[in-house]
TIMAR-549156 format. One record per residue (C-alpha): x, y, z. Coordinates in pm, whole numbers, padded with zeros to 5 digits, always signed. Layout:
REM residues N
XYZ/...
//
This chain:
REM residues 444
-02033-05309+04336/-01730-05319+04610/-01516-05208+04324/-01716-04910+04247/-01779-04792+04630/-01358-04818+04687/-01259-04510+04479/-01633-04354+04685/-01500-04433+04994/-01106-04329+04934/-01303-04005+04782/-01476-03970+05105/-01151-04018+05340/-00981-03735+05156/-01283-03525+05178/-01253-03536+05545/-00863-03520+05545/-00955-03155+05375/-01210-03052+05585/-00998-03120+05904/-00749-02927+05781/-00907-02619+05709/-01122-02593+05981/-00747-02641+06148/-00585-02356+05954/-00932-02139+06080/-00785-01888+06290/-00524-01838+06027/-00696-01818+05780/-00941-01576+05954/-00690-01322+06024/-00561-01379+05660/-00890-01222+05533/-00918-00957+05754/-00610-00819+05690/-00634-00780+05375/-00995-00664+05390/-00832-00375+05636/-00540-00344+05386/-00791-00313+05068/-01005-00069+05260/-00656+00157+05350/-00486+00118+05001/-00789+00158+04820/-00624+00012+04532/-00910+00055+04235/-00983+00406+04129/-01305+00579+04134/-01587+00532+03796/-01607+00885+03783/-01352+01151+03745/-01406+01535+03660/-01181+01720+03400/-01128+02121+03347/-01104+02155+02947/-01200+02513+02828/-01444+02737+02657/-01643+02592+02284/-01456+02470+02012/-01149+02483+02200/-00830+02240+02164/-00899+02220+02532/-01277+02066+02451/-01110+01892+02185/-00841+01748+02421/-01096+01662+02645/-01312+01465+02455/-01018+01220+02364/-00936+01160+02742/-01313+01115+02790/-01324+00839+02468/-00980+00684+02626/-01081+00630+02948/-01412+00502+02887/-01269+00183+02746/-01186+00108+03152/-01518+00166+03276/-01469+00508+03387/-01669+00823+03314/-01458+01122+03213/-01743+01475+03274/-01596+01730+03118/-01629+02091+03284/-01589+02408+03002/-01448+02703+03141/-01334+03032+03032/-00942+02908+03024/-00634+02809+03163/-00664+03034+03478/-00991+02906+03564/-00929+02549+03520/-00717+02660+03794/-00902+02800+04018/-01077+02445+03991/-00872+02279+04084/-00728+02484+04374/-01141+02484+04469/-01138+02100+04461/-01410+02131+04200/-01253+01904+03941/-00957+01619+03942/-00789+01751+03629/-00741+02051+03436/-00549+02149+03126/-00353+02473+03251/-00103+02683+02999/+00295+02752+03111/+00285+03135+03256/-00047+03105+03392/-00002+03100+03742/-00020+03410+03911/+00163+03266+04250/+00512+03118+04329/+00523+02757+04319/+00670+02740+04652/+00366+02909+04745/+00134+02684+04559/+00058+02300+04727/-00179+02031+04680/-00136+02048+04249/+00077+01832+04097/+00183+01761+03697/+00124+01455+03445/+00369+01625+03232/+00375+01912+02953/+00112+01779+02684/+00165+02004+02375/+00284+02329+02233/-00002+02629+02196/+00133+02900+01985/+00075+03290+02033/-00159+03290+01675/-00187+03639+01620/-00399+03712+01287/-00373+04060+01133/-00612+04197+00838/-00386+04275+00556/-00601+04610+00479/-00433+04703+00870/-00117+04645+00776/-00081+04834+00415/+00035+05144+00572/+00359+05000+00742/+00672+04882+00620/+00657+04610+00336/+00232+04604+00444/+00328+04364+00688/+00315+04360+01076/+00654+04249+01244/+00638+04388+01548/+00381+04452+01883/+00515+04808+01870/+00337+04840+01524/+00020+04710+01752/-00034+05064+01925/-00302+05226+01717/-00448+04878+01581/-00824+04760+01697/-00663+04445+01904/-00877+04188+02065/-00600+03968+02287/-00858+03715+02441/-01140+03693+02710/-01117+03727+03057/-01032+03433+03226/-00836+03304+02947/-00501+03271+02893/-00386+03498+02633/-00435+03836+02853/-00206+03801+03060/+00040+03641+02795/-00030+03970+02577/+00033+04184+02931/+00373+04091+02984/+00458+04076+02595/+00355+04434+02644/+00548+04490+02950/+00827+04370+02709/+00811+04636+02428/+00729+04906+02685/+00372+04914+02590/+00093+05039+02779/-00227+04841+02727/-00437+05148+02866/-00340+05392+02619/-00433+05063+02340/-00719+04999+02156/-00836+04659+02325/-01058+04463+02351/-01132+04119+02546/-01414+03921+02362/-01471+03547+02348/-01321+03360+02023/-01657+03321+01831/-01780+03672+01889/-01373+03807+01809/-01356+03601+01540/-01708+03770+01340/-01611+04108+01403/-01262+04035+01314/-01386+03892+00995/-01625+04204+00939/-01356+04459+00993/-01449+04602+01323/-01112+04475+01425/-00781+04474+01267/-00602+04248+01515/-00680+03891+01682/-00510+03687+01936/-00494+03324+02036/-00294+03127+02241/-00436+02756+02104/-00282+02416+02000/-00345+02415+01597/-00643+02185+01723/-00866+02481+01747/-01089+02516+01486/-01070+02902+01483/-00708+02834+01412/-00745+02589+01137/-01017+02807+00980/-00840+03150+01007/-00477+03018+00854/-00706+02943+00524/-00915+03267+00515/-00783+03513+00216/-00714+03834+00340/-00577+03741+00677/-00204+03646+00728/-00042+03517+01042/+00228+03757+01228/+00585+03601+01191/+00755+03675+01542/+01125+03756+01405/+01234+03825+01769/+01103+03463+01921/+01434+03397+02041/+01479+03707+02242/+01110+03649+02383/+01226+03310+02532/+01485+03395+02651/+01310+03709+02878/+00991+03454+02968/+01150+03127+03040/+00760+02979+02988/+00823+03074+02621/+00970+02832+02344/+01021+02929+02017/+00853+02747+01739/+00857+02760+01358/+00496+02699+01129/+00675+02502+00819/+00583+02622+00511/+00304+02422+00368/+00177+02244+00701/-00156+02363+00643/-00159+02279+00339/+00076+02178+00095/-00086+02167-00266/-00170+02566-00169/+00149+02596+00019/+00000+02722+00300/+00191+02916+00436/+00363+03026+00186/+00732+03039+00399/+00800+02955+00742/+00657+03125+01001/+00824+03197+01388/+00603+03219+01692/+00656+03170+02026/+00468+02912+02212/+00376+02830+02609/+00372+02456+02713/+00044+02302+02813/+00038+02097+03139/-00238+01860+03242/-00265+01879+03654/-00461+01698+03882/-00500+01789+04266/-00337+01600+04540/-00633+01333+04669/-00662+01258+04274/-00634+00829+04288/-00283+00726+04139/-00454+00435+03901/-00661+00755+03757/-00290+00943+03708/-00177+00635+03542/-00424+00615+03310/-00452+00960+03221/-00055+00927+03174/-00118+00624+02960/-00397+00821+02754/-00161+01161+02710/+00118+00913+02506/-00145+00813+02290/-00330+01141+02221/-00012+01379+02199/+00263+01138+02100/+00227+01128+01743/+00371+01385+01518/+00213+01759+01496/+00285+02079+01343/+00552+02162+01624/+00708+01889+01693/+00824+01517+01646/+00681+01223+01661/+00715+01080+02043/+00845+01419+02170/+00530+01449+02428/+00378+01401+02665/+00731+01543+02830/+00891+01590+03177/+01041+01862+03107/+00879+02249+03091/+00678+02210+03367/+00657+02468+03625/+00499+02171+03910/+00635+01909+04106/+00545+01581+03825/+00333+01293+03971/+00499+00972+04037/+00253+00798+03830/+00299+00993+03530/+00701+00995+03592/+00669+00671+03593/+00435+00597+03309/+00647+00842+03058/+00996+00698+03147/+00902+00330+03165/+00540+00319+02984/+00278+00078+03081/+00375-00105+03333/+00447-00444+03270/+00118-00666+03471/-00087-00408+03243/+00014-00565+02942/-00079-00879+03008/-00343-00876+03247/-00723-00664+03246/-00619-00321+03405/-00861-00413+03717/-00659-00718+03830/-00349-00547+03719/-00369-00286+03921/-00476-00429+04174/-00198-00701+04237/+00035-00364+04130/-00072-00186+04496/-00184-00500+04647/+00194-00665+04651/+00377-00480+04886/+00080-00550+05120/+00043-00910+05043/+00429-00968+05078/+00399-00829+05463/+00096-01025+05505/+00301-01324+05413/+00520-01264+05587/+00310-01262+05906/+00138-01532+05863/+00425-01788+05740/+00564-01813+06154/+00155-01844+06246/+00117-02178+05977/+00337-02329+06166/+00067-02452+06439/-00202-02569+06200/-00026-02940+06201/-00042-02940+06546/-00398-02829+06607/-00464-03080+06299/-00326-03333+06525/-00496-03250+06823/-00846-03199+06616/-00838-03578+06474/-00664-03782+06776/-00928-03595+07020/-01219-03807+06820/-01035-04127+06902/-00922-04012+07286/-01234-03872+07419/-01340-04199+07427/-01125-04352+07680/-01243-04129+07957/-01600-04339+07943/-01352-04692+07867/-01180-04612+08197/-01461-04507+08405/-01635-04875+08289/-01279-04995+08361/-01337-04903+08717/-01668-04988+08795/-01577-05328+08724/-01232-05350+08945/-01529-05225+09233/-01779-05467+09143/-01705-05774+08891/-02025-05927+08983/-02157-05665+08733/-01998-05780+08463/-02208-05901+08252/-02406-05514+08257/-02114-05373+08197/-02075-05557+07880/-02406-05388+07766/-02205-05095+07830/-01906-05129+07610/-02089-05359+07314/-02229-04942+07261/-01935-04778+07300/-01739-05008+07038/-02043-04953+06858/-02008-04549+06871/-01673-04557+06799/-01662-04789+06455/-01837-04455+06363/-01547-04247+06432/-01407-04130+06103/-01045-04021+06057/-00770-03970+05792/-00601-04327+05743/-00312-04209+05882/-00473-04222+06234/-00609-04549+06182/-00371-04735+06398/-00501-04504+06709/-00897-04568+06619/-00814-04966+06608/-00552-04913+06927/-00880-04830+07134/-01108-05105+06976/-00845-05326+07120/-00849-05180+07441/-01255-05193+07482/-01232-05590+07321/-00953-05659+07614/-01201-05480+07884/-01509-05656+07727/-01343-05962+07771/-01241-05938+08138/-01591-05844+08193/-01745-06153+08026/-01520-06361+08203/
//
């Protein structure tokens, strides 16, 4: 039985030792916690569960786009809502609004400076969306070769060049511009895809125009469609070289498909760069992840370029997020891969903090052994206030000794209940001592 209560009793001791302590590193430990509850609530290091992003109108490689992000970023806990919208210029006017986070906007689009623009920044160019403009062979029989080359052959055509709000009018405007067209003296029209693409297809017009990643479905479905051929832009070059938002792109022959080698020879186009941008106030762990989502949706190969060759820094026409810099030059940062993205990023804006915390409170530790001193010796001290007042009543009257001894059989008694660490033994049996030597002058 005394075997089994020593390792109770050592237990008990070190119990003690602990609680001292801490109680002693309080105040520390206090102001500890609320600086980092005040550096939490400035930082606010975890992102938002919900986040709004501007695709574009139905069956669109901006819905398409958009639903990936959505499927992506789910897997964190976060809820993507996607907004449609007419296009690249209203995504942003969105964004400018504050009336979503995100928005996939198309190179050429904006209609101010940049230095005049503020508060939008860039997770980097995303993809390629070619100028597809489709042309009804029956059109085309009365020019040269009964094929259309050029937008000059476009002037007595039935052309629809995209709905308002889109993109692709003001692309086709300053194409225009280019060949010293005027649209007003043109047969145009601005529908939506679906509705463009039935009357195209029932010949009330000879001409259609898209400015889509091959994503789009009306794409995919018009390159296949017999009696419809894509226009080959011989002068590319030249156009990129006017509109610096222009690249110049080839369709290989037989990327749509190569048992019908379709198309049947290469095909030039020129192509604007697509951008995703968030507004300023968007939380950088939401950047980040949308950064780490574009490498997976648009790095693999496609029909205009290599594998790995976006999402890109360059071609962008704003200043590119830190985040997404980041993310595209170094990839995911290294906690991430390792750690559940929560913790990860939170120890990833936390550290900075916690190292000036540290730093704060390393000079401050330095008077918990003292007030851990001062908490355990002031058990065993207190006591000799009452030891010296019983001391002195009995140098003023020794005939009442023999009360007094009443007196100090309870105090010994009160203080064998005085625990401390063993290391402050020798000061709890110091004053034992001292009320034994009293106790004895009283007896005598």
């Amino acid at each position: 039985m005394k075997r089994h209560m020593k390792p109770v009793k050592a237990l008990h001791n070190t119990l003690l030792s602990l609680r001292d302590l801490l109680v002693s590193a309080g105040p520390v430990l206090l102001l500890a916690v609320g600086l980092l509850v005040l550096a939490y609530w400035w930082l606010d290091p975890n992102p938002p569960k919900r986040v709004v992003l501007a695709t574009g109108g139905p069956q669109s490689a901006y819905e398409e786009f958009g639903k990936r992000y959505q499927k992506a970023l789910k897997a964190y806990g976060i809820e993507v809502v996607l907004v449609p919208s007419e296009g690249s210029p209203a995504n942003l006017r969105l964004l400018r609004a504050g009336k979503a986070d995100l928005g996939f906007v198309q190179g050429g689009t904006n209609d101010r400076s940049v230095r005049e623009e503020s508060g939008i920044q860039s997770l980097g160019s995303l993809f390629l969306e070619p100028l597809w403009m489709f042309y009804r062979t029956e059109a085309a029989k009365g020019m040269p070769a009964g094929v259309l080359s050029s937008l000059t052959q476009l002037q007595d055509l039935r052309i629809n060049v995209g709905f308002r709000g889109s993109g692709s009018p003001s692309l086709m405007r300053k194409l225009f511009e280019q060949n010293s067209l005027d649209p007003a003296r043109m047969k145009i029209s601005r529908l939506d895809e679906t509705t463009a693409t039935v009357g195209f297809l029932n010949g009330e017009l000879d001409v259609i125009v898209f400015a889509s990643a091959p994503e789009s479905l009306m794409v995919q479905m018009l390159l296949q469609t017999p009696g419809v051929k894509l226009m080959d832009f011989s002068q590319s070059e030249a156009y990129s070289r006017r509109l610096p938002f222009l690249t110049p792109v080839v369709l290989p022959r037989g990327i749509v498909d190569l048992a019908k080698d379709q198309p049947p020879q290469d095909v030039r186009l020129v192509a604007t760069t697509t951008s995703l941008l968030a507004r300023e106030g968007t939380h950088p762990a939401l950047l980040q992840l949308f950064a780490q989502a574009a490498r997976d949706i648009h790095g693999p190969a496609g029909w205009f370029n290599r594998a790995s060759a976006y999402p890109t820094l360059e071609r962008t026409e704003y200043p590119v997020s830190a985040e997404a810099e980041r993310m595209l030059r170094s990839g995911k940062p290294f906690l991430q891969r390792w750690l559940p993205f929560w913790i990860a990023n939170l120890v990833e804006r936390m550290w900075l903090v916690l190292g000036i915390i540290l730093a704060v409170l390393l000079p401050l530790t330095r008077i918990v052994p003292p007030l851990y001193q001062f908490r355990i010796r002031s058990r065993v001290f207190r006591w000799y206030a009452q030891l010296r007042d019983i001391e002195a009543r009995l140098h003023a009257e020794p005939a009442a000794g023999q009360e007094l001894v009443g007196e100090l059989d309870a105090l010994d008694e009160r203080v064998g209940r005085v625990s401390v660490p063993l290391s402050y033994a020798d000061e709890l049996y110091a004053l034992r001592n001292n009320i034994e030597a009293v106790r004895r002058r009283a007896a005598a």
